[in-house]
MARNU-425201 format. One line per field, with one value per residue: residue number from 0; residue in three letters; x, y, z of N, C-alpha, C, O in turn. Coordinates in nm, 3 decimals, always signed. Example, Ala and Ser with C-alpha at 12.3 -4.5 7.8 and 13.67 -1.06 7.14 Angstrom:
BEGIN
k <- c(0  1)
r <- c(ALA  SER)
npx <- c(+1.319  +1.285)
npy <- c(-0.569  -0.225)
npz <- c(+0.780  +0.708)
capx <- c(+1.230  +1.367)
capy <- c(-0.450  -0.106)
capz <- c(+0.780  +0.714)
cpx <- c(+1.320  +1.290)
cpy <- c(-0.330  +0.003)
cpz <- c(+0.780  +0.787)
opx <- c(+1.424  +1.341)
opy <- c(-0.332  +0.114)
opz <- c(+0.846  +0.804)
***
This chain:
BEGIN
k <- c(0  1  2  3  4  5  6  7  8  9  10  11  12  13  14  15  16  17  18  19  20  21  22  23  24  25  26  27  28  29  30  31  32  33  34  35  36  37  38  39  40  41  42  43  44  45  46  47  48  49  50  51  52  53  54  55  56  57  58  59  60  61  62  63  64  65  66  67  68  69  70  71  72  73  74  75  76  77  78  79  80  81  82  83  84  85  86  87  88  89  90  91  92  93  94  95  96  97  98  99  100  101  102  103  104  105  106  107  108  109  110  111)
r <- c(UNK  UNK  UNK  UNK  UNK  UNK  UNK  UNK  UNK  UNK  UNK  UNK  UNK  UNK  UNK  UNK  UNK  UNK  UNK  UNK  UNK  UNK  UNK  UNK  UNK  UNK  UNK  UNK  UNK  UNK  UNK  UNK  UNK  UNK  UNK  UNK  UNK  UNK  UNK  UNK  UNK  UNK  UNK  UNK  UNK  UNK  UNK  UNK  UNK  UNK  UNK  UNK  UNK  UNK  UNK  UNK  UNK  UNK  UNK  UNK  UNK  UNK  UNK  UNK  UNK  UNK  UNK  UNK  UNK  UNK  UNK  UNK  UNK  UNK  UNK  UNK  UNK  UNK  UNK  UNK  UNK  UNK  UNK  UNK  UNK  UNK  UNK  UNK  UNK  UNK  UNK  UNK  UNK  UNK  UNK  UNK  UNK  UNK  UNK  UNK  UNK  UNK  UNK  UNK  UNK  UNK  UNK  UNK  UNK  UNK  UNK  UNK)
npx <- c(+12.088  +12.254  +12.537  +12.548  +12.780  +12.840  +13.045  +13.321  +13.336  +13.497  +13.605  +13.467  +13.398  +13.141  +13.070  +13.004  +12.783  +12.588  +12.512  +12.388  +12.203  +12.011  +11.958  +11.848  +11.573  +11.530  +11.429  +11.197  +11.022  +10.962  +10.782  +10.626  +10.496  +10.396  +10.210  +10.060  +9.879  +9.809  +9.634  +9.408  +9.318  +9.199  +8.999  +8.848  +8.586  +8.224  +8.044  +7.759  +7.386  +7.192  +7.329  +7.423  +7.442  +7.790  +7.888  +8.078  +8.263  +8.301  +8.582  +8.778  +9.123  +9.341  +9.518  +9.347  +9.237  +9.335  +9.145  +8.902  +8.856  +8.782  +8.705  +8.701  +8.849  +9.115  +9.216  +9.182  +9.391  +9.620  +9.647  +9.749  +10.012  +10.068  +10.052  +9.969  +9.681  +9.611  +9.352  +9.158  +9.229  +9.091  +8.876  +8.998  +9.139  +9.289  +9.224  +9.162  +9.430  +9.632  +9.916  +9.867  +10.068  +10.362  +10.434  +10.673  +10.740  +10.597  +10.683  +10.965  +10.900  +10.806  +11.012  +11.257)
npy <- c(+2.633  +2.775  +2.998  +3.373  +3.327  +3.132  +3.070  +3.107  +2.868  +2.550  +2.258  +2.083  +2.157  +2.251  +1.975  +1.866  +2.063  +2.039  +1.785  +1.774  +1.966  +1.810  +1.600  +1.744  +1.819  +1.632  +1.495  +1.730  +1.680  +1.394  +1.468  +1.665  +1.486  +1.335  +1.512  +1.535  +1.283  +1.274  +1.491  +1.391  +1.193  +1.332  +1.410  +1.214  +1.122  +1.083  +1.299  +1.320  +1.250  +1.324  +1.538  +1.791  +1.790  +1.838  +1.881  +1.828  +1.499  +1.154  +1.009  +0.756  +0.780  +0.629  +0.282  -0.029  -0.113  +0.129  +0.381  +0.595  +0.976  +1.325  +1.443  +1.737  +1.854  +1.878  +2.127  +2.334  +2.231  +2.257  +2.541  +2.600  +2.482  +2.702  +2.596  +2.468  +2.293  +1.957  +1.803  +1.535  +1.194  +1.104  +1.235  +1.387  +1.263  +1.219  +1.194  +0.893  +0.757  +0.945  +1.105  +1.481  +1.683  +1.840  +2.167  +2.243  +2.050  +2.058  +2.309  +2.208  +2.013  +2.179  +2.361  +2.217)
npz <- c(+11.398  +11.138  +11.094  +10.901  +10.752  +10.619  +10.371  +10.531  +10.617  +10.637  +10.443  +10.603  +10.859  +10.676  +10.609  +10.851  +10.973  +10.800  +10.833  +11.085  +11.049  +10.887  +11.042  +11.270  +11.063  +11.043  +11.245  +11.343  +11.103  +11.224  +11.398  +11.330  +11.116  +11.384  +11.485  +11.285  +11.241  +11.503  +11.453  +11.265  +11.388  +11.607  +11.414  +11.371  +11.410  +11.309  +11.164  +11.114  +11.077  +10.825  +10.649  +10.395  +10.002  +9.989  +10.270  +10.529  +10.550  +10.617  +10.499  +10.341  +10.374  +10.386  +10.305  +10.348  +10.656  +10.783  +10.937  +10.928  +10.792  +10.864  +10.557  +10.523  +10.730  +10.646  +10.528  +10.698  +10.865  +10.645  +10.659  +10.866  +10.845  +10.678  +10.367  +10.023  +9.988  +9.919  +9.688  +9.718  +9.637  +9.480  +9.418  +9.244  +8.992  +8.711  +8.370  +8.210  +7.949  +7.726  +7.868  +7.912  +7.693  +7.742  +7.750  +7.641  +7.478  +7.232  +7.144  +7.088  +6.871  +6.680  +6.664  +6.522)
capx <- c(+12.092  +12.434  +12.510  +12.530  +12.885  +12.921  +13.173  +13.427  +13.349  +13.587  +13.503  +13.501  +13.261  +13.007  +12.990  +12.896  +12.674  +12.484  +12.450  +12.362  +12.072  +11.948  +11.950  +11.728  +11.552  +11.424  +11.304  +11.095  +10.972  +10.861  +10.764  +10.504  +10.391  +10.256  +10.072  +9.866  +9.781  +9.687  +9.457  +9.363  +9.275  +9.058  +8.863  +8.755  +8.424  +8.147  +8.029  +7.638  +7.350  +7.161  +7.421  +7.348  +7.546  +7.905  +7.905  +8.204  +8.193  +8.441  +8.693  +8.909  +9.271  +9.440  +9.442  +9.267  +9.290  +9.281  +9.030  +8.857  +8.924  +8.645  +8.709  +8.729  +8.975  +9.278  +9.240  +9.249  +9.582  +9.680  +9.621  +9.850  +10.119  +10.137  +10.109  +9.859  +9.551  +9.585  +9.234  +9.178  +9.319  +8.970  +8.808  +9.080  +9.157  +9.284  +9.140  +9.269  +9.452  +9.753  +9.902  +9.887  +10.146  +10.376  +10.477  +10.877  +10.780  +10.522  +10.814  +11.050  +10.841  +10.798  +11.112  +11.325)
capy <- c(+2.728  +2.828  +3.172  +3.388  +3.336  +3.012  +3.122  +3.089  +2.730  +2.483  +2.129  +1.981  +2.217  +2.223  +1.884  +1.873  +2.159  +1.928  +1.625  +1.811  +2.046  +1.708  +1.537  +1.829  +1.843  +1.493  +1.538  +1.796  +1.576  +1.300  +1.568  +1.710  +1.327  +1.295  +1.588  +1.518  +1.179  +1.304  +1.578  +1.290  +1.086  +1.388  +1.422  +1.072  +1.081  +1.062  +1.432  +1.271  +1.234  +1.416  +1.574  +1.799  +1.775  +1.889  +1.885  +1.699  +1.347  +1.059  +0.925  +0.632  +0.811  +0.505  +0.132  -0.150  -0.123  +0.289  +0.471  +0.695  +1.096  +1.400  +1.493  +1.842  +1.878  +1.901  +2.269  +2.400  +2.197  +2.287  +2.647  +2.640  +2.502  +2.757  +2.524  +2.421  +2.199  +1.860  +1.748  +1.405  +1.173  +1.026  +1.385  +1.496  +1.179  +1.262  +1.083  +0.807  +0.813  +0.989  +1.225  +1.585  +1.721  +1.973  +2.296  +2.221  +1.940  +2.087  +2.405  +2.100  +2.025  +2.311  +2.448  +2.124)
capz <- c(+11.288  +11.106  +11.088  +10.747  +10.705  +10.540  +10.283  +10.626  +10.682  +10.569  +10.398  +10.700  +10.919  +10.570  +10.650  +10.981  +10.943  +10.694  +10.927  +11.178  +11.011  +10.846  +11.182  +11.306  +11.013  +11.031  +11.381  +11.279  +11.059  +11.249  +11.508  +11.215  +11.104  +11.468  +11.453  +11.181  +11.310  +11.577  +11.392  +11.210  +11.535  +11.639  +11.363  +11.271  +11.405  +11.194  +11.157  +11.160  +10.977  +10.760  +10.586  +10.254  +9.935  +9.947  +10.366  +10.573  +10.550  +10.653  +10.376  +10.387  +10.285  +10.354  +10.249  +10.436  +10.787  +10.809  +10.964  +10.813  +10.855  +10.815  +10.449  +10.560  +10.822  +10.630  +10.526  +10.823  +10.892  +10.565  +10.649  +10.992  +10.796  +10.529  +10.234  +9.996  +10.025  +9.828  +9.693  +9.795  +9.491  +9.429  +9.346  +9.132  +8.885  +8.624  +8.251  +8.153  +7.863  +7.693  +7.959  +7.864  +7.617  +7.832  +7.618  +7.573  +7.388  +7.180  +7.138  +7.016  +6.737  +6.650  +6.578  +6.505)
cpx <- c(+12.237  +12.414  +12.525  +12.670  +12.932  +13.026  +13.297  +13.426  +13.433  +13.490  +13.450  +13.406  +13.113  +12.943  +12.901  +12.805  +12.574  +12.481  +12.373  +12.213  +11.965  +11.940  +11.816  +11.607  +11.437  +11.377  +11.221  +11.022  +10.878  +10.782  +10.603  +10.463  +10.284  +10.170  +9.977  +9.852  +9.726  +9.617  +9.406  +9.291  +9.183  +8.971  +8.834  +8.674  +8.341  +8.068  +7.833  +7.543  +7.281  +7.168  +7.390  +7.502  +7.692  +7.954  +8.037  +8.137  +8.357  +8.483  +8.776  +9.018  +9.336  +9.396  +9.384  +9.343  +9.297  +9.190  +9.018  +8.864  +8.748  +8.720  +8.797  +8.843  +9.097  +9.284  +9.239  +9.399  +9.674  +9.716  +9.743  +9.941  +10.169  +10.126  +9.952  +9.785  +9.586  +9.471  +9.276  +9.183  +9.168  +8.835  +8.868  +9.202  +9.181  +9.260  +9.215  +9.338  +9.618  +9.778  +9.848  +10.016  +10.241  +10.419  +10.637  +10.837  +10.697  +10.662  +10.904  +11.030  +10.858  +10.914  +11.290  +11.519)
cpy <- c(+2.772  +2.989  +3.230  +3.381  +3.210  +2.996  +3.095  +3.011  +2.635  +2.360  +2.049  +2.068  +2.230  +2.109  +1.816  +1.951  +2.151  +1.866  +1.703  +1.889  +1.946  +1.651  +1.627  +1.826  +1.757  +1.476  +1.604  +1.745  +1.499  +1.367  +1.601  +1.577  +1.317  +1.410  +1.590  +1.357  +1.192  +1.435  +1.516  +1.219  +1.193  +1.430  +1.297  +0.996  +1.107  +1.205  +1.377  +1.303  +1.337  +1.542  +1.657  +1.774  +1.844  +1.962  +1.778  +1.574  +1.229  +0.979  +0.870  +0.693  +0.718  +0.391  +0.061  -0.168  +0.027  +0.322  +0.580  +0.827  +1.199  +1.440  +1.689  +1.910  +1.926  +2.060  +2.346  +2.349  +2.250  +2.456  +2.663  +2.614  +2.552  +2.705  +2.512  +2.312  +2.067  +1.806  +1.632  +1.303  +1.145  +1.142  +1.451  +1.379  +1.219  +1.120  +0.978  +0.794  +0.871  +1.107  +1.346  +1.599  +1.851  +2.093  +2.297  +2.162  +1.988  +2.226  +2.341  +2.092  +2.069  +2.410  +2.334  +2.168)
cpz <- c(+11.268  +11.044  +10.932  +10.697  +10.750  +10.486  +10.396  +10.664  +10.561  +10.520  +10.533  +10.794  +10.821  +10.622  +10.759  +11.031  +10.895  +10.744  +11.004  +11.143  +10.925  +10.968  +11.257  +11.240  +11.026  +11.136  +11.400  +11.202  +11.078  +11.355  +11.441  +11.197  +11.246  +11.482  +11.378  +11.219  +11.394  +11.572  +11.367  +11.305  +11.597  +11.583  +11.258  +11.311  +11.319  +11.198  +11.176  +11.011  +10.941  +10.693  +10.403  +10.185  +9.960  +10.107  +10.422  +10.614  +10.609  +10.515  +10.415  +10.270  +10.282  +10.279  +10.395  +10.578  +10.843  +10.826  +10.938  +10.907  +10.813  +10.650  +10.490  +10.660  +10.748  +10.565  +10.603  +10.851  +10.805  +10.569  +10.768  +10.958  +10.682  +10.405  +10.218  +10.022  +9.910  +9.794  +9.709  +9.650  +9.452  +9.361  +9.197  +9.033  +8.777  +8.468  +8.240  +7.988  +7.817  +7.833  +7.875  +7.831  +7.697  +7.685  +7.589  +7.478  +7.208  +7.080  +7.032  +6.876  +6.655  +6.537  +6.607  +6.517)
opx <- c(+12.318  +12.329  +12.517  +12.685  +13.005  +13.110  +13.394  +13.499  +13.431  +13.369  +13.387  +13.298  +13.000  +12.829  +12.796  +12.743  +12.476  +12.372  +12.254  +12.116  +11.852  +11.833  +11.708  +11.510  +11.315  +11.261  +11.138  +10.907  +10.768  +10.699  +10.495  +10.377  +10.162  +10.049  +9.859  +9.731  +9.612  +9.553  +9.299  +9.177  +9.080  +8.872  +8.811  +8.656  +8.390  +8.000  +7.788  +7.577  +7.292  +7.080  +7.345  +7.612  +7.670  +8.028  +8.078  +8.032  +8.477  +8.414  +8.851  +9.018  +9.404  +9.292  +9.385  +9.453  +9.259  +9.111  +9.108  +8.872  +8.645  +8.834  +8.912  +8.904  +9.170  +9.399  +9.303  +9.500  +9.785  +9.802  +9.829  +10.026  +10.256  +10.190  +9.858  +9.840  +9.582  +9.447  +9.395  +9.131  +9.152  +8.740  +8.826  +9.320  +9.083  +9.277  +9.336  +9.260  +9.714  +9.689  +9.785  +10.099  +10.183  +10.425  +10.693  +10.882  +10.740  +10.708  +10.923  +11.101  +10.916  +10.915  +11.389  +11.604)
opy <- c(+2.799  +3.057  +3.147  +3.433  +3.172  +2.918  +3.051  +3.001  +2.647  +2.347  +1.943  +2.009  +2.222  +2.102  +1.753  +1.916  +2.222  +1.826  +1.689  +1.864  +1.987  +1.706  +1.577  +1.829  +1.776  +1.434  +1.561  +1.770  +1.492  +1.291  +1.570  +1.544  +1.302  +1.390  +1.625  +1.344  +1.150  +1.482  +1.526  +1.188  +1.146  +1.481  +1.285  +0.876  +1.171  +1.188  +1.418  +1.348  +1.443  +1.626  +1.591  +1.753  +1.961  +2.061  +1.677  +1.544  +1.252  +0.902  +0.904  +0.678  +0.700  +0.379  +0.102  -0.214  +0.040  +0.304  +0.663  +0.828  +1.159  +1.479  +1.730  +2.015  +2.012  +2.102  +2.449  +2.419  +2.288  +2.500  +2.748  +2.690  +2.508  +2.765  +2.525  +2.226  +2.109  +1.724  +1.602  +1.354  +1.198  +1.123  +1.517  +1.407  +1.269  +0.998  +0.980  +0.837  +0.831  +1.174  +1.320  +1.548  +1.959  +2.081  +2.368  +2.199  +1.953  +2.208  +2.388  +2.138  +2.026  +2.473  +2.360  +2.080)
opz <- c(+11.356  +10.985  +10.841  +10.587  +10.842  +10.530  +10.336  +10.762  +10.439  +10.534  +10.524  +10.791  +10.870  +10.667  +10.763  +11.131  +10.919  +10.703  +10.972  +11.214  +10.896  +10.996  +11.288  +11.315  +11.023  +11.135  +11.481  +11.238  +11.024  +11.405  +11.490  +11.279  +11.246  +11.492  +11.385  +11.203  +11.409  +11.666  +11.428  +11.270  +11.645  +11.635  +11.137  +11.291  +11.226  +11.299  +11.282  +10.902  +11.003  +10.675  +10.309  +10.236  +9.928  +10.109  +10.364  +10.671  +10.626  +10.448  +10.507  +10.148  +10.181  +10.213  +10.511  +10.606  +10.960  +10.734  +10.925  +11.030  +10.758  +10.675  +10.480  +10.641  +10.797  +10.566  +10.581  +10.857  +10.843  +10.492  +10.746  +11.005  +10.606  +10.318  +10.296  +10.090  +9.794  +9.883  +9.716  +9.552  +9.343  +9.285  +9.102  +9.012  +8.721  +8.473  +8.264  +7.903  +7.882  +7.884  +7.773  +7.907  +7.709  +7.563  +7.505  +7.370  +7.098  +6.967  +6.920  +6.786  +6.555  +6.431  +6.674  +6.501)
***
């Protein structure tokens, strides 16, 4: 960690201040990747049968050759690291079709 008085570092300590907090950064990183594989690796048993609608189930997140995860799991993970929940892409498809129109462009138009 660099202290709050940046403004007193030259070009030449910035830069190694920046390798160095990217160097960390990305070990943290792969540090976090193996933790969620191995959340992933403890919950990709098959939760069982007789299951009602809209209960945890196993989904293949990857391609061919991935084993499958509980559906459910990742909001709790998502919850210990602070951040939001991604639905899983196959729930939350969006149409096919023209994208949506954002509002600059619409704005643009508008007032030429």
């Amino acid at each position: 960690m660099i202290s709050d008085d940046v403004l007193d570092l030259d070009a030449a300590a910035v830069l190694a201040a920046t390798e160095d907090l990217t160097r960390e950064q990305r070990a943290r990183d792969v540090d976090l990747l193996r933790l969620v594989l191995q959340w992933a690796d403890l919950h990709g048993d098959d939760p069982g049968e007789g299951r009602v609608l809209g209960s945890d189930q196993l989904i293949d997140f990857g391609g061919e050759g991935t084993p499958p995860v509980r559906e459910l799991c990742w909001a709790e993970l998502a919850i210990a690291r602070q951040c939001g929940l991604i639905a899983p892409a196959r729930s939350r498809r969006l149409p096919l079709g023209d994208p949506p129109r954002s509002r600059s462009a619409g704005y643009a138009e508008r007032h030429p």
